[in-house]
N, C-alpha and C positions, 0 to 999 in steps of 0.2 A: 672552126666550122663556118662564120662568115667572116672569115680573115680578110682585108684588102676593098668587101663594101661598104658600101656610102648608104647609109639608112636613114630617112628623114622620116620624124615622125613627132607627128600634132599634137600640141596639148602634152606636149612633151617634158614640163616640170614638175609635174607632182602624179600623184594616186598611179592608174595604172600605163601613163605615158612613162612616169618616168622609172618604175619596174622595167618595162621593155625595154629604155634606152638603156637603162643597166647591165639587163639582160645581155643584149647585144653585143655591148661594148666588151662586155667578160668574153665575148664567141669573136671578139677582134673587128669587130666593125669600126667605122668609122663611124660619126652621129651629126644629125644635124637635126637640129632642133630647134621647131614651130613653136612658139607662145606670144599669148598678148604681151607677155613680159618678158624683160632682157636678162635677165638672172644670171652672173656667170658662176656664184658657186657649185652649182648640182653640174654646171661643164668642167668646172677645173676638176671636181674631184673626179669624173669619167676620166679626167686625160692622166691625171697623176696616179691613181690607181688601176687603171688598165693598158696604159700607154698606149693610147689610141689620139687620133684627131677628133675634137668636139669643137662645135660651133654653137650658137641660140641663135638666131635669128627671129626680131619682131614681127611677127603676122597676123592680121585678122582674117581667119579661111572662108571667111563672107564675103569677103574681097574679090573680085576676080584679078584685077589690075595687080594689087599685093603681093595676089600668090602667082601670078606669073614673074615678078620682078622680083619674088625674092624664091623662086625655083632659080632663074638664073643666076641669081647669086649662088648657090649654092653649087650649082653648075661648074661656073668657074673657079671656085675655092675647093672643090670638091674631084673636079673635072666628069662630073655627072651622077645619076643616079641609078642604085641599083635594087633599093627596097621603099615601098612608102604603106608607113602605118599610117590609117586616118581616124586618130584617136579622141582629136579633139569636140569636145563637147558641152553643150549645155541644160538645165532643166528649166523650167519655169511653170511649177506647178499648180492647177487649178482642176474642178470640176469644169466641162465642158460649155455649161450653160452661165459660166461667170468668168471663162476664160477672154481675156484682152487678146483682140485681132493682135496687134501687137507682139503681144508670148505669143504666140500661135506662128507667126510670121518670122521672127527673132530665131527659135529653135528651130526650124526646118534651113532657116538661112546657113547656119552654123552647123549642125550634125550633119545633112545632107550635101545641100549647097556646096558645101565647105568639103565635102567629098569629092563630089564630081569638079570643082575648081583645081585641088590638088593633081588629081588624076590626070586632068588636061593638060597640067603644067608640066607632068612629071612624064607625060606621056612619049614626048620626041625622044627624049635620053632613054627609055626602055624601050624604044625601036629602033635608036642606033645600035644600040647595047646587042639587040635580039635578045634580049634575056630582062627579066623582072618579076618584081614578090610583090603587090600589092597586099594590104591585109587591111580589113575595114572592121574598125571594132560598131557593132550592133548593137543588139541586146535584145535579150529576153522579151521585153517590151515588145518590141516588131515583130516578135512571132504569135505570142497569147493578146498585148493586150494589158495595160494599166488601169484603174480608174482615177481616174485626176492627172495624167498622162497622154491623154488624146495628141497635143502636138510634139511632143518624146516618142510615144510609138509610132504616130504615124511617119518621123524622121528617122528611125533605127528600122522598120518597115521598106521606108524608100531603099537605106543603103541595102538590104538585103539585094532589091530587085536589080539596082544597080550593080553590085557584084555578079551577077548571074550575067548581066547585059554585057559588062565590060570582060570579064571572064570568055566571055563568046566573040567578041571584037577584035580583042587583042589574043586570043588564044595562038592562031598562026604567025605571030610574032614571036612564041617562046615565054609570056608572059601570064603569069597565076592570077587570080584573082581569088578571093578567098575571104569570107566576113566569120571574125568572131563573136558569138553572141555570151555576154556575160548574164551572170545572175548576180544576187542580191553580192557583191563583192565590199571588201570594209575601206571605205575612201573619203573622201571629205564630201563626195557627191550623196553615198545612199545616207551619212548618219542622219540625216534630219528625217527622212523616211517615213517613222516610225520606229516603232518596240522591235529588237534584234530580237526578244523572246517570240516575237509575233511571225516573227521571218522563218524563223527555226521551224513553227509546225508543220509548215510546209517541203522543207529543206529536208530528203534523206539522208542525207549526210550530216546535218544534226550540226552544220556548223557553216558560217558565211564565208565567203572564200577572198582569198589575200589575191592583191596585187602581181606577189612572183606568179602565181597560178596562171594566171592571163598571158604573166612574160612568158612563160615556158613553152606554151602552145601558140604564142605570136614566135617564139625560136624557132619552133618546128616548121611553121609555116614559111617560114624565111629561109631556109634551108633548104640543100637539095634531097632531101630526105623527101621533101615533098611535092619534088617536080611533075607529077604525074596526077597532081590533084586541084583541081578550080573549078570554081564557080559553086565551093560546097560553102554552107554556114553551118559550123561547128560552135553549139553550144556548150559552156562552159559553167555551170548551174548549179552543181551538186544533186543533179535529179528534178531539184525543181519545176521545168517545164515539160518532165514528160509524159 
């Protein structure tokens, strides 16, 4: 299904970056993969059990300079791009009135920022191309609203508006734009949260939702199953935020 493309995508070694790269690579992409970290086992084992090409590539997506220099890298190794997940992410939790300028400036740098750098970088190769899947993971957060969240939602907020923006800019090029908004998902990011019982009264589904869950509908989104759809945020919740 994505036999032959080159998928780059953020935060790409653990929780639900690296479901997707999984994902992907089972649908025959090729992977190239964003982290602070160089990691090459979660690449070997993509290439040895899917027979595909994988790459890591070190990046901080707060970078501008970074993620331009190591877009073309990947360019070249690659020979371009055809899908970019912006997965990558951070929290830095507080009440609002005890929140450090700092977390506050730190997170919007990284979830948002770190969106629209990608984008920019990745943006020439989906105009040669005439074709590209952008998919921005969100969250829940940016649509209702956290408390002790303020600079999280207001950066999962941004990428929403972003997606709609770039969705409409690049739309006449052949290119998607698309944000997924996750709910309470099980990763190393929500355990500290709080009580999984506490998350549940809320949850219809009566249960927190996994990693593949997110790959599966970042699959869909990456496909041409979904050519004819952008600028939508497709939450992904179990009911949660409706």
């Amino acid at each position: 299904m994505l036999n032959g493309k080159t998928a780059v995508i953020t935060g790409g070694l653990r929780g639900i970056g690296a479901a997707i790269a999984e994902k992907f690579a089972s649908l025959g992409a090729n992977i190239a993969i964003i982290d602070m970290n160089a990691a090459d086992e979660f690449k070997s084992k993509l290439i040895e059990i899917y027979k595909i090409d994988a790459q890591v590539y070190c990046c901080d997506v707060s970078d501008t300079n970074s993620c331009k220099e190591t877009v073309a890298k990947i360019t070249e190794d690659f020979g371009g791009v055809d899908i970019l997940v912006n997965n990558a992410g951070i929290t830095r939790d507080n009440l609002i009135l005890t929140m450090e300028e700092e977390d506050f400036d730190k997170v919007i740098d990284v979830n948002l920022k770190g969106c629209f750098n990608m984008i920019k970088a990745c943006g020439r190769s989906f105009i040669r191309k005439k074709y590209g899947k952008i998919i921005n993971i969100a969250s829940i957060s940016g649509l209702i609203g956290l408390p002790g969240q303020a600079n999280y939602s207001a950066s999962k907020a941004g990428i929403i508006g972003l997606t709609k923006a770039v969705a409409k800019e690049l739309g006449g090029k052949n290119v998607c734009c698309n944000a997924i908004a996750p709910g309470f998902i099980a990763t190393d990011m929500t355990k500290d949260l709080g009580s999984e019982e506490e998350f549940l009264k809320s949850i219809p589904l009566k249960r927190l939702g996994k990693p593949q869950d997110v790959a599966e509908l970042a699959a869909f989104l990456a496909s041409g199953a979904s050519d004819y759809i952008t600028g939508e945020v497709i939450r992904i919740d179990g009911g949660l935020a409706m």
